[in-house]
N, C-alpha and C positions, 0 to 999 in steps of 0.2 A: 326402315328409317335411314334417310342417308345424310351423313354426320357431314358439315361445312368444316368445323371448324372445333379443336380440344383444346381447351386450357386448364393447366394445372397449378393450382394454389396448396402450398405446405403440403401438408399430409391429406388433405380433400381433393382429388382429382373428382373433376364435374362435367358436364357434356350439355356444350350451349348448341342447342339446333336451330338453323336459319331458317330452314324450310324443312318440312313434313310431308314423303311424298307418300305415303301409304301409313295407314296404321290401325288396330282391332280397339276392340273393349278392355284390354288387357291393358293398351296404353295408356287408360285413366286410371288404371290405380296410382302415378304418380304424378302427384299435384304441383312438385317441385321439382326443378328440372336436375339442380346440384346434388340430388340422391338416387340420382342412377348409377353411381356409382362411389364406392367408400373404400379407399384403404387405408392401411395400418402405416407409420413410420419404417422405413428400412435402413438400419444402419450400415453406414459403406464404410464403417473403423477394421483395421488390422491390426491382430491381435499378436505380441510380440514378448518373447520370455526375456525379461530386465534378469541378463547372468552377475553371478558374482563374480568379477574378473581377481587377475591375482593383486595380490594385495602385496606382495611383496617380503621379503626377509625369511624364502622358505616356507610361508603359510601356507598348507591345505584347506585346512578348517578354521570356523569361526563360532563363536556362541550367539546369537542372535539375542540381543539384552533389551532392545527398546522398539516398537514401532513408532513411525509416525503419523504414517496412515493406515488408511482400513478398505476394503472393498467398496468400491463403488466412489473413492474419493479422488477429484481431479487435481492432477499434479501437471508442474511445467518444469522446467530444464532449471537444472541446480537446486530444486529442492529437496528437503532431507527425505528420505525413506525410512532409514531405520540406523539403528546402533547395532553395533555387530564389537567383538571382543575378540581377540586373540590371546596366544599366551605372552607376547608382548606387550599390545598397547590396544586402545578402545577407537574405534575408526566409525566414522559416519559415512553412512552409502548416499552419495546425491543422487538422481533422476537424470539422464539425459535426454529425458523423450518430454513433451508435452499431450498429457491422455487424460485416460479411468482407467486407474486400478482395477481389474477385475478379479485377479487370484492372488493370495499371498500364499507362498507354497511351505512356509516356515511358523511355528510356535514361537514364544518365548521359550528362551534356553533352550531351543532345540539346534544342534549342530546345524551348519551350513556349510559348503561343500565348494571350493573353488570352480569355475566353471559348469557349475549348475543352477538353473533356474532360482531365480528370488523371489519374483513378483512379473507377474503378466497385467501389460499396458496394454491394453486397445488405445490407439493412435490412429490418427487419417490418415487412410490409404492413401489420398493425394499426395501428401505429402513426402512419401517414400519413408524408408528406415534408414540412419546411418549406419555405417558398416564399422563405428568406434566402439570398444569395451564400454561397460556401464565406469560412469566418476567415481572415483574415491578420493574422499576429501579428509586428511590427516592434517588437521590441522597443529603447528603451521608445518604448511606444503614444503618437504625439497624442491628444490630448484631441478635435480633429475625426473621427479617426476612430472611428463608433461603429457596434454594432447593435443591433438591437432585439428586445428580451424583450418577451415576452404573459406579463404577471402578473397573475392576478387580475381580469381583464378589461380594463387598462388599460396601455398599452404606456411599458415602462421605459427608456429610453436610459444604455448601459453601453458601457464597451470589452471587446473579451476579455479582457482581461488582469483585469479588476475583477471581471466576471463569473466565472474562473476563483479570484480569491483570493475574493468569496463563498461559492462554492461548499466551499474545500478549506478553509473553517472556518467551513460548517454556516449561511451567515445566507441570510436570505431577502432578496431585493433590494427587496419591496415594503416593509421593514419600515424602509427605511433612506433618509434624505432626503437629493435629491442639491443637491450646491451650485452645478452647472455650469449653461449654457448650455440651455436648454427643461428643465431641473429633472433632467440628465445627471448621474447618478452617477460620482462621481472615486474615485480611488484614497484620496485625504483622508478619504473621507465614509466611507468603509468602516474605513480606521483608525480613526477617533475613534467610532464606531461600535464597534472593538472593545475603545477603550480605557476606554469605560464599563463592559464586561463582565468581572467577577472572573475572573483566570486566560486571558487571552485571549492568545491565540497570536500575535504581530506577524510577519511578515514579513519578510527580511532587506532592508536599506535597495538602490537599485539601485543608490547608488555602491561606491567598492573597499570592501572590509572592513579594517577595519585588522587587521591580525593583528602581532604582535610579531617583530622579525627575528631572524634566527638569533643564536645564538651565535657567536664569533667563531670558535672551533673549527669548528664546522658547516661554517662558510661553505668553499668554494671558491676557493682561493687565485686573485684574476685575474692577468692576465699583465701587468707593468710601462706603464705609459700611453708612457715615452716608446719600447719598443721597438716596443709594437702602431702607432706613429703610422707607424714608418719601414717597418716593413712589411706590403703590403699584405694582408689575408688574401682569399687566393684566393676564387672563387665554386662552393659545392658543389654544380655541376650537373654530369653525364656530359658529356662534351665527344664529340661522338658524330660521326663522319665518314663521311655516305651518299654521297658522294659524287656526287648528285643536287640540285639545289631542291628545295623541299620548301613548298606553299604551304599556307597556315591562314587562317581570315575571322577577323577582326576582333570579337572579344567583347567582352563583361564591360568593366570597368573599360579596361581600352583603347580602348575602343568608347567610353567616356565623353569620353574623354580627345582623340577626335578629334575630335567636335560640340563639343566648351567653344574648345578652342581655331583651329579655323576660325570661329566667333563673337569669338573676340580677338582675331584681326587684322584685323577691322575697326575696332578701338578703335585711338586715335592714340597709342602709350605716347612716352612721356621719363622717361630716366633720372635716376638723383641718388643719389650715393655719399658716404660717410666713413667714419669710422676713430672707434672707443668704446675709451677706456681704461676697461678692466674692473675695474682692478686691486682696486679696495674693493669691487666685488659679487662678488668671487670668496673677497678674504677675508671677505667675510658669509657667503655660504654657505656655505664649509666652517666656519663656525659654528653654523647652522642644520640644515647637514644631519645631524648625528645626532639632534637631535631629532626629526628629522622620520620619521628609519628608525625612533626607537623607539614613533611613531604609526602606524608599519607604511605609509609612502609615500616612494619614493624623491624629491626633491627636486634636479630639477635645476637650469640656469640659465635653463628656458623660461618657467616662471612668473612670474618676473621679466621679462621680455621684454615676453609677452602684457600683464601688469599695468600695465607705463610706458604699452605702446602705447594701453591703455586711457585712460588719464589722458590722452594727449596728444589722444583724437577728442573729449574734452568740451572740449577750447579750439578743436580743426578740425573741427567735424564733418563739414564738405563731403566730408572723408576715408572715414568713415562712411555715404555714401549710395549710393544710383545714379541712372542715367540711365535715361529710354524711349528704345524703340526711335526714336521720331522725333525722340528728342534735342527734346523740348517741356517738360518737367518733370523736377526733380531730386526725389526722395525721400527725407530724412534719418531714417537708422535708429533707434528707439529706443533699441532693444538692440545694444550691445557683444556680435557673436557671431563670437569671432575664430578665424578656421581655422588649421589648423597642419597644414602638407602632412606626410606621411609615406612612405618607401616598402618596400612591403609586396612579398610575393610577388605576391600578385595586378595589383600595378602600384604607380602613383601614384595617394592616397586624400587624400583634403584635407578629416577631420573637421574639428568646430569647437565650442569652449568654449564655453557660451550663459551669456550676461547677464554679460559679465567685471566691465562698471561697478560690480555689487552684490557680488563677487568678491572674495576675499582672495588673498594667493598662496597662500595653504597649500587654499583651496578648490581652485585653480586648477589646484595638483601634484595636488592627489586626480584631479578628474577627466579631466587630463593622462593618470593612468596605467588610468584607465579604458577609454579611446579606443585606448591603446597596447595594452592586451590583446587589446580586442576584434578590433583591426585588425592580430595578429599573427596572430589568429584566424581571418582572413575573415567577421567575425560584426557589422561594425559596421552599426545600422539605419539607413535610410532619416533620420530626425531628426536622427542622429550628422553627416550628409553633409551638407543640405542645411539651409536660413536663414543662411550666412555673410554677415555683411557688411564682413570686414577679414580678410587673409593675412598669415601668417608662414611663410615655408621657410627651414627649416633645416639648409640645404646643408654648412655647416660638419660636422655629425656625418660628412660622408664625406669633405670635404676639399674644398681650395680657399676661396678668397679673397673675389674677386667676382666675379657671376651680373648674368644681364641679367633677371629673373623677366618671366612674362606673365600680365596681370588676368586673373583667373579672373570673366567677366561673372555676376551684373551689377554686380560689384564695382568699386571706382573706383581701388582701391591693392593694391599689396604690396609685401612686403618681405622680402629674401631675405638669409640672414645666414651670412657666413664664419665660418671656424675662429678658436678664442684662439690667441693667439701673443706667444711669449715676447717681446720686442720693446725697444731702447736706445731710452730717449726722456728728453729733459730738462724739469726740474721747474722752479720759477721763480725758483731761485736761479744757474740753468743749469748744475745738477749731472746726471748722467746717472745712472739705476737701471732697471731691469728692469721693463717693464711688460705688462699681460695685453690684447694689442691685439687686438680683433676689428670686420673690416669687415663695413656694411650698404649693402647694395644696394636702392636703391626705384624702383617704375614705377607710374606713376599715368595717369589718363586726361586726356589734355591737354585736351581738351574742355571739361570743368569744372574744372579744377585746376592753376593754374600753378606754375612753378617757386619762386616765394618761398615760396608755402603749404608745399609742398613740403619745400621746405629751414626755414620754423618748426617745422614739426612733428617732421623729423629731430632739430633743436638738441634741442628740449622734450623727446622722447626721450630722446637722448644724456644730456642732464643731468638725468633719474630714476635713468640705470644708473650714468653717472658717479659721482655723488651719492644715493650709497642711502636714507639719512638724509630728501633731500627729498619725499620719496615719503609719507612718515609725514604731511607739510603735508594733502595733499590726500587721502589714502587714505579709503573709507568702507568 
């Protein structure tokens, strides 16, 4: 048979013959000329191991806590793969390839290993592999951490996160001049960027959103403060009797919690305790606070707190520093970045407020309740956890008086705060009335800080919350 001419359609390759110059009895068993020939689909994808790059702040390992997808499931650039944990903070793995999933090389809860396979993408071999680390996207992004775009033959410095909101309104990153650090594109330069363009799409801001509070009808009747104070509500876990031990390694946020604090008991703490009459910051706030619910933030007494504490590091700052390890040099912080321990399911998490000094309290409550979402969530970033340089626990929300706290290195102070309490105490006429007393506990690093600093900065405190009023002197 001799073939004019081959044409191939999808997966059916077929053989049209123009002329037939010889042929037997054999060549009538087909009746159709497009089944002389049949094959299968051939995939020309390469298959490429998605590593887990470093994550940063010393991390080895991770706990792998969520997937997002599964074998077989088609993913493109920026989207989530999975959740992953450290003993810091919870970080989501984006995608920099557009494939199929083929293999997920991880369990839930199963460790994962820096620089080891995650997950294998088949991607088109046309297309080539880039030679970038797989994203990690901690939301929200530093500005240190960045990667790098090929644009136009000149390489761009973006975050994911910038890189993703160009993308998902259409702008080209060459087009757009950046204001950071080696001429790095911010998040800024993309807004104002699109606030030159008629009709341009913004973004919703990464603090709370104010939203309008319920109606009072809506709302949820709570249960009376002073009956919830007297009794305790139990803890909703199975109380489970194996009547065996039962042993578990040490992860996640527990795992944090035993390196910080074997690193603080080599600090030399001293304590120092008193007693805040509250009684006019509590009648402020329940002045304040409906305003504040009808800007959609609840407002409690912690902004307040945080904000004195503020005021009082610009007269101590020694309060506000740390020490080196060889105890040769102290450091005085800039930035007012004050933590506020919390405890969550996952343990004890000790985000922290950045830049309180330039802070209002009503900034303060917002992103109070930012922190609190996030961390009810297991969701708070690596940024949320780490740059503190000043502690508040507030032990009171579960009860109890005073606490002996311990510095969270490389911090020099904290300060751990009792419950309000109704309390007979006399005024200066030596009449007795009802006051809203709540104890503070502080442990500082004796090293650098003695006990008088100590107890001014306590006073200086005391008389912000004492005296709400005074606070307006100095506020910026």
């Amino acid at each position: 048979v001799c073939i004019h001419r081959v044409r191939s359609c999808s997966s059916i390759r077929f053989i049209k013959s123009k002329y037939v110059c010889v042929f037997d009895k054999s060549a009538l068993k087909f009746s159709h000329q497009q089944r002389l020939f049949r094959t299968s689909a051939v995939s020309c994808g390469q298959i490429v191991q998605f590593k887990l790059s470093d994550i940063g702040e010393g991390i080895t390992e991770v706990t792998v806590k969520e997937w997002y997808i599964k074998e077989g499931d088609s993913v493109s650039q920026f989207d989530s793969i999975c959740e992953v944990q450290s003993d810091k903070a919870s970080v989501t793995i984006t995608s920099r390839y557009d494939g199929i999933i083929r293999k997920l090389h991880y369990s839930i809860d199963d460790i994962a290993f820096v620089g080891k396979p995650l997950v294998d993408i088949e991607i088109d071999a046309s297309k080539g592999v880039a030679s970038e680390e797989d994203v990690v996207e901690t939301p929200p992004m530093s500005h240190e951490e960045h990667t790098h775009q090929e644009i136009k033959g000149h390489k761009t410095l973006a975050t994911p996160a910038v890189r993703r909101l160009a993308m998902e309104n259409n702008i080209k990153l060459s087009e757009v001049v950046g204001t950071g650090k080696d001429n790095r594109i911010l998040k800024e330069d993309i807004l104002n960027y699109l606030a030159k363009q008629t009709g341009a799409i913004l973004p919703p801001s990464p603090k709370a959103e104010i939203v309008p509070p319920q109606r009072k009808a809506e709302a949820v009747p709570a249960a009376p403060k002073d009956k919830a104070r007297r009794i305790p509500v139990p803890v909703s876990r199975p109380i489970a009797f194996a009547g065996k031990d039962r042993t578990e390694p040490v992860t996640g946020f527990q795992k944090a919690m035993v390196k910080t604090m074997s690193a603080a008991l080599k600090i030399p703490h001293f304590g120092y305790s008193d007693e805040i009459d509250l009684t006019q910051l509590v009648e402020l706030r329940e002045e304040l606070k409906p305003l504040a619910e009808i800007r959609g933030v609840k407002l409690s007494f912690m902004p307040f707190f945080i904000k004195a504490a503020s005021l009082g590091l610009l007269q101590y700052p020694i309060l506000n520093a740390s020490l080196d390890e060889n105890c040769q040099n102290v450091t005085y912080k800039a930035s007012h970045n004050i933590g506020v321990a919390m405890d969550t399911e996952q343990g004890l998490i000790v985000p922290n407020v950045k830049n309180v000094q330039v802070c209002s309290v009503f900034d303060i409550a917002v992103e109070l309740n930012r922190l609190q979402s996030l961390g009810s969530a297991g969701q708070l970033g690596t940024s949320d956890l780490t740059g503190g340089t000043f502690t508040l626990s507030n032990i009171g929300t579960i009860g109890g008086t005073y606490a002996k706290p311990v510095i969270l290195p490389p911090e020099v102070a904290i300060g751990a705060l009792g419950k309000i309490q109704v309390l007979p105490r006399f005024n200066s006429k030596g009449e007795v009335f009802k006051a809203q007393i709540m104890n503070v506990s502080w442990s500082a690093d004796h090293r650098i800080i003695d006990g008088a600093t100590m107890a001014r900065f306590s006073n200086l405190w005391k008389s912000y919350l004492e005296n709400p009023a005074l606070m307006l002197l100095d506020l910026k």
